[in-house]
C-alpha positions as CSV (number, residue, x, y, z in Angstrom):
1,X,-5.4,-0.3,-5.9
2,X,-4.1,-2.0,-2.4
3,X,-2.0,-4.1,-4.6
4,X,-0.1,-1.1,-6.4
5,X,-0.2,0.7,-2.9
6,X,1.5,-1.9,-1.8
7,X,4.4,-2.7,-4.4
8,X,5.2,0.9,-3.8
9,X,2.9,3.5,-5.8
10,X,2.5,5.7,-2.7
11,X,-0.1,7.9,-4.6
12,X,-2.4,5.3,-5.1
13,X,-3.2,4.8,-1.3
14,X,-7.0,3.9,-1.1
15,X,-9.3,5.3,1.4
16,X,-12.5,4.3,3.0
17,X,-14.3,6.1,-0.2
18,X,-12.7,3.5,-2.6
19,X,-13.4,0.7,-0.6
20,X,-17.0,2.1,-0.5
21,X,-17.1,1.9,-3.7
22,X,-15.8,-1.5,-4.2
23,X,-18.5,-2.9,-1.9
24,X,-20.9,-1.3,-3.7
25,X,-20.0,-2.9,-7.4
26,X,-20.2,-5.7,-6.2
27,X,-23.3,-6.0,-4.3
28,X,-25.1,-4.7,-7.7
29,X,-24.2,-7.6,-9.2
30,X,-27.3,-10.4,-9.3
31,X,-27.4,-13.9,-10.3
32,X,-30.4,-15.9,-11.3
33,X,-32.0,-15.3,-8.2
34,X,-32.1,-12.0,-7.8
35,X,-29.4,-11.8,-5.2
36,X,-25.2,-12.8,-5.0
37,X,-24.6,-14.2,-1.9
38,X,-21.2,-14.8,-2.7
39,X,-20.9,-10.8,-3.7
40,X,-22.4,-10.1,-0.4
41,X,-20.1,-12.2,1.9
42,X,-17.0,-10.6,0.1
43,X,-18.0,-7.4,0.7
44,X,-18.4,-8.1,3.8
45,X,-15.0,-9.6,4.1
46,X,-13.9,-6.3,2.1
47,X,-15.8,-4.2,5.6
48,X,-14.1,-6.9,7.8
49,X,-10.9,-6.3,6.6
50,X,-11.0,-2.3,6.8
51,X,-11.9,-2.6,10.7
52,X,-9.0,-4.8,11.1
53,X,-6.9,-2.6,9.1
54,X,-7.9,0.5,11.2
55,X,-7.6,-1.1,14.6
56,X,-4.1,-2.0,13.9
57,X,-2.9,1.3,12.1
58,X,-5.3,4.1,13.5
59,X,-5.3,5.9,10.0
60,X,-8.2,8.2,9.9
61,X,-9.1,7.6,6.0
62,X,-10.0,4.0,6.5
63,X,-12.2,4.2,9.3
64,X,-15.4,2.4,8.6
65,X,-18.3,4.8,8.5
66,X,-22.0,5.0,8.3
67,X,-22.1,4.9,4.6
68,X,-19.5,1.8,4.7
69,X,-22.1,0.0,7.1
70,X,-24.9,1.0,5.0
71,X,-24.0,-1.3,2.0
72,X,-23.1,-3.9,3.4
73,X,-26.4,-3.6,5.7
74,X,-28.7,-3.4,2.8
75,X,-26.8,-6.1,0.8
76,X,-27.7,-8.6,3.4
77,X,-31.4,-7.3,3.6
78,X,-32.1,-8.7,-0.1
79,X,-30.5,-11.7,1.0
80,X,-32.8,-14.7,2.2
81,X,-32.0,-17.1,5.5
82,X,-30.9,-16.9,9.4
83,X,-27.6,-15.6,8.1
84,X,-28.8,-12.8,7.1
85,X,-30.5,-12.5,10.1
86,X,-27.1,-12.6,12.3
87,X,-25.1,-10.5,9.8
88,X,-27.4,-7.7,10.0
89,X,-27.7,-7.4,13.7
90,X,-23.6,-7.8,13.6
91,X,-23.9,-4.5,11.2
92,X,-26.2,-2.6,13.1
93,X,-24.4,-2.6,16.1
94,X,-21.5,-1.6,14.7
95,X,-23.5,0.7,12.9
96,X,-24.4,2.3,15.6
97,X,-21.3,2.5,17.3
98,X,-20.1,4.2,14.4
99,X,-23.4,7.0,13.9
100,X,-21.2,9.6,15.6
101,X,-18.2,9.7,13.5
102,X,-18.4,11.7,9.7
103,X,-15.5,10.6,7.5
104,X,-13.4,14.1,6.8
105,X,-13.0,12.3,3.3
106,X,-16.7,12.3,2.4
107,X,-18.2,15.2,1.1
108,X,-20.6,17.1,3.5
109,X,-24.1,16.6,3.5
110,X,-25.9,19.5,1.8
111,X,-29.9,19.8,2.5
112,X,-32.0,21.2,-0.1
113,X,-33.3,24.9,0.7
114,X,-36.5,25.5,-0.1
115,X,-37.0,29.0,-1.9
116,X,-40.3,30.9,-0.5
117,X,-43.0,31.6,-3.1
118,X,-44.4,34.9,-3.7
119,X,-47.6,35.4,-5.5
């Protein structure tokens, strides 16, 4: 999608959603194990790449958000070793830096109402 963006398909510009998304296909993916290590550090790069992309053009629909920092969070929970370790606490803090903001683009959080029961 950044690739067509890029050789000019204007419509095709991809937000923080689609990037979501991307991280998240491939941190599903296992080997073997029962984790992809090398799925893991790329969506990280993917994350690492959309901060740097925000801090040098500002646009609003590729700010990292909490849902962003979420996957790759969790991917490097099923991962083993002091890596993990590090790459976690990286993500929490910028985690939590991030807690405030709600991306305009995701669709707002809806809480289940309970309906009273009458007997």
């Amino acid at each position: 999608m950044t690739k067509l963006y890029n050789e000019g398909r204007k419509d095709l510009k991809p937000d923080v959603v689609a990037y979501t998304g991307v991280m998240q296909a491939l941190v599903k993916r296992r080997d073997p194990e029962g984790t992809n290590i090398h799925a893991v550090r790329k969506a990280t790069e993917i994350l690492e790449y959309i901060e740097r992309l925000y801090e040098s053009t500002g646009d609003i629909r590729i700010r990292p958000d909490r849902s962003m920092y979420n996957v790759a969070y969790r991917a490097w929970e099923r991962c083993p070793g002091p890596e993990s370790r590090s790459k976690r606490q990286i993500i929490k803090q910028k985690m939590h830096n991030a807690s405030s903001y709600r991306n305009p683009l995701r669709k707002p959080l809806r809480r289940k109402v309970r309906k009273s029961r009458t007997f």
